[in-house]
C-alpha positions as CSV (number, residue, x, y, z in Angstrom):
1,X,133.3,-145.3,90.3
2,X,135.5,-143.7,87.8
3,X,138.5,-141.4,88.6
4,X,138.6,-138.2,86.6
5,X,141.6,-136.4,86.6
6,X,141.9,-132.9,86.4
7,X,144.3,-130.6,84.7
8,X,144.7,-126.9,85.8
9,X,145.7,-124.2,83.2
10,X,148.1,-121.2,84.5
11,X,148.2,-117.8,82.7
12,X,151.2,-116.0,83.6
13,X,150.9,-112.5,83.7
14,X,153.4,-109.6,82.6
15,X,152.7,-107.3,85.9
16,X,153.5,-110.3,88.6
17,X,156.2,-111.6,86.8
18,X,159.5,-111.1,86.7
19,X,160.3,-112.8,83.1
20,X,156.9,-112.5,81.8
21,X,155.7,-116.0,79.5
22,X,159.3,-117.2,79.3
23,X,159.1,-120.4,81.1
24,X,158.5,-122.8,78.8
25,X,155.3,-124.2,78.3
26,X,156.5,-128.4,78.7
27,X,158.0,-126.8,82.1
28,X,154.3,-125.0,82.9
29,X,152.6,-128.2,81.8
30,X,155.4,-130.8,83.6
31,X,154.8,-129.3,86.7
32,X,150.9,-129.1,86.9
33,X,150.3,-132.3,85.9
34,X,151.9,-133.2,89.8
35,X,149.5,-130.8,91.4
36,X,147.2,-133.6,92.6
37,X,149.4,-133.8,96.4
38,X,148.7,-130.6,96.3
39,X,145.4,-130.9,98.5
40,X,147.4,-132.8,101.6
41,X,147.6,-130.9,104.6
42,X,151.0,-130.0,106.1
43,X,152.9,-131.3,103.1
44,X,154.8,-128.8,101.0
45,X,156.2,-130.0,97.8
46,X,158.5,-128.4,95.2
47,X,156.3,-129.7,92.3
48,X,153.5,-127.4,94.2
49,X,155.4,-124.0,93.6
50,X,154.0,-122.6,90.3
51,X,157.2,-122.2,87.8
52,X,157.0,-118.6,87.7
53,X,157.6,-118.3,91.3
54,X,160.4,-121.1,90.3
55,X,161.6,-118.9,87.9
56,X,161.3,-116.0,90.4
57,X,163.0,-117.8,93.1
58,X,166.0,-119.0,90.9
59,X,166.5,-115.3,89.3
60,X,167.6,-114.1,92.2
61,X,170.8,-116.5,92.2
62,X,174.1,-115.9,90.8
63,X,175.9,-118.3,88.4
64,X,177.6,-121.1,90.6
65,X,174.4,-121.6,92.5
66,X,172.2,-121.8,89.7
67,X,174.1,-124.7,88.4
68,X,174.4,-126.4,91.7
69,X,170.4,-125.7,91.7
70,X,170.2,-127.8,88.3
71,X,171.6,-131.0,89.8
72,X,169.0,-131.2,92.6
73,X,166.1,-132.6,91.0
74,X,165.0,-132.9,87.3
75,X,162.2,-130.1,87.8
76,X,164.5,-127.4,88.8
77,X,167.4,-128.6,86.0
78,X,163.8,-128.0,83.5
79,X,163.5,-124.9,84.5
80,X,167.5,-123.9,85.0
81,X,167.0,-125.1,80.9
82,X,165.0,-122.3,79.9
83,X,166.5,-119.5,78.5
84,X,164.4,-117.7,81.5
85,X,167.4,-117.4,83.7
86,X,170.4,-116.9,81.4
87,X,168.7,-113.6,79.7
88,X,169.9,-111.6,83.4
89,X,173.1,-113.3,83.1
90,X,174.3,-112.2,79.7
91,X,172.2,-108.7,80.6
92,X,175.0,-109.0,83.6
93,X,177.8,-109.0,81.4
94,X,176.5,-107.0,78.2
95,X,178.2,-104.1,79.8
96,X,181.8,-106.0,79.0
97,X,180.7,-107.8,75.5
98,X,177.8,-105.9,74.5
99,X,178.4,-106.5,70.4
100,X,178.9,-109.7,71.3
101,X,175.4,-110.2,72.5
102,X,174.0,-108.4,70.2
103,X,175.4,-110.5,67.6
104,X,174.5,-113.6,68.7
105,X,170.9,-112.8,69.1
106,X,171.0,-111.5,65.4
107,X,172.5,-115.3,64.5
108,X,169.7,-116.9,66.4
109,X,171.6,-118.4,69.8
110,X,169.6,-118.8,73.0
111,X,170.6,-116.5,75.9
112,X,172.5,-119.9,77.8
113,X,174.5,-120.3,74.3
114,X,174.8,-116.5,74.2
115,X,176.3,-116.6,77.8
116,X,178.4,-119.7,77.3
117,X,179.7,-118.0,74.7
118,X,181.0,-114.9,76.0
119,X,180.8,-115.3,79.8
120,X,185.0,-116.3,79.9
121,X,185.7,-113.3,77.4
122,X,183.2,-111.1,79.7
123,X,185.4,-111.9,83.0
124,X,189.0,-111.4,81.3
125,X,188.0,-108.6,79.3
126,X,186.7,-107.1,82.5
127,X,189.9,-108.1,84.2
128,X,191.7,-106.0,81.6
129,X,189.7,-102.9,82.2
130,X,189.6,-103.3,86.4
131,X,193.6,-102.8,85.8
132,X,194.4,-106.4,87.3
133,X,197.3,-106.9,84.9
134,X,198.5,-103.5,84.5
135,X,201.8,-103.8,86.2
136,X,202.6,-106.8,84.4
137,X,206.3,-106.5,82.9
138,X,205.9,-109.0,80.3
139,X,204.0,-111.4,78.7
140,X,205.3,-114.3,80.2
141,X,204.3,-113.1,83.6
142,X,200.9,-113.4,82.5
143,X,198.4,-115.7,84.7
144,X,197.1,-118.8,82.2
145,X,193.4,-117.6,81.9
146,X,194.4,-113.5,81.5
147,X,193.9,-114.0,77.7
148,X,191.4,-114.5,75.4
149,X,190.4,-113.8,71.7
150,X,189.4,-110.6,71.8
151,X,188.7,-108.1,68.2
152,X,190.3,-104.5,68.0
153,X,187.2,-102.8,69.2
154,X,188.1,-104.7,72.5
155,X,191.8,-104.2,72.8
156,X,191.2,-100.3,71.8
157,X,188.9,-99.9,74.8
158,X,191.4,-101.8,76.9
159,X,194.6,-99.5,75.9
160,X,192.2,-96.1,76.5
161,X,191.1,-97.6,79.9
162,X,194.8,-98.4,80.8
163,X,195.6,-94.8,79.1
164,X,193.4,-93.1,81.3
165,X,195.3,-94.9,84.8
166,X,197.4,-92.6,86.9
């Protein structure tokens, strides 16, 4: 008697989904292809959970967990991989570095590089506008991470925001 093994096929759909097709398809594939435990009763195994609801799941966290998430297992570090996640990030911080963003997907980055990119810039910049260093007498009194490189079009919205303080 000859074992046959069996390969289910997934088709994610753009109403149930929140990221519609953008888990990857080695991810899709990679985590199918240990659906076989799936059949034993009371036994609930990550490897069961369809990606999208992975995908679903780990949308909903910020940053520092997602990369705490990644070091868990290698299924969830696939799927923390995908550009599926990093999309809501740099969305998060497009209202800070939104050329930026732009500009990188026009050269052809990923949304993790995009975000790697400009996620420090995003948080200083942001800094900047919030007023955190508005009292600051001088340079020198400066915390270490206050500054980054930043172009004109970034410093001129910084000066109106700091203009516009009472």
């Amino acid at each position: 008697m000859t074992k046959t093994k069996t390969t289910k096929t997934i088709h994610i759909s753009s109403s149930n989904a929140i990221y519609p097709q953008e888990c990857e398809a080695h991810v899709l594939a990679s985590t199918f292809s240990k659906m076989n435990r799936m059949n034993e009763p009371n036994n609930i195994y990550l490897d069961n959970i369809p990606p999208e609801i992975l995908c679903q799941i780990l949308g909903q966290l910020d940053l520092q967990d997602i990369c705490a998430v990644s070091k868990t297992c290698k299924l969830l570090n696939e799927i923390v991989e995908t550009d599926t996640l990093w999309k809501k990030h740099c969305l998060a911080i497009a209202n800070v570095c939104q050329l930026e963003i732009v500009q990188d997907g026009r050269d052809g980055y990923t949304w993790k590089e995009t975000f790697k990119r400009n996620y420090q810039k995003s948080k200083v910049k942001q800094e900047w506008l919030d007023g955190k260093y508005s009292n600051i007498p001088s340079f020198s009194d400066l915390p270490n991470k206050s500054m980054w490189t930043m172009n004109k079009e970034d410093w001129g919205e910084i000066l109106e925001a700091e203009l516009r303080r009472p």
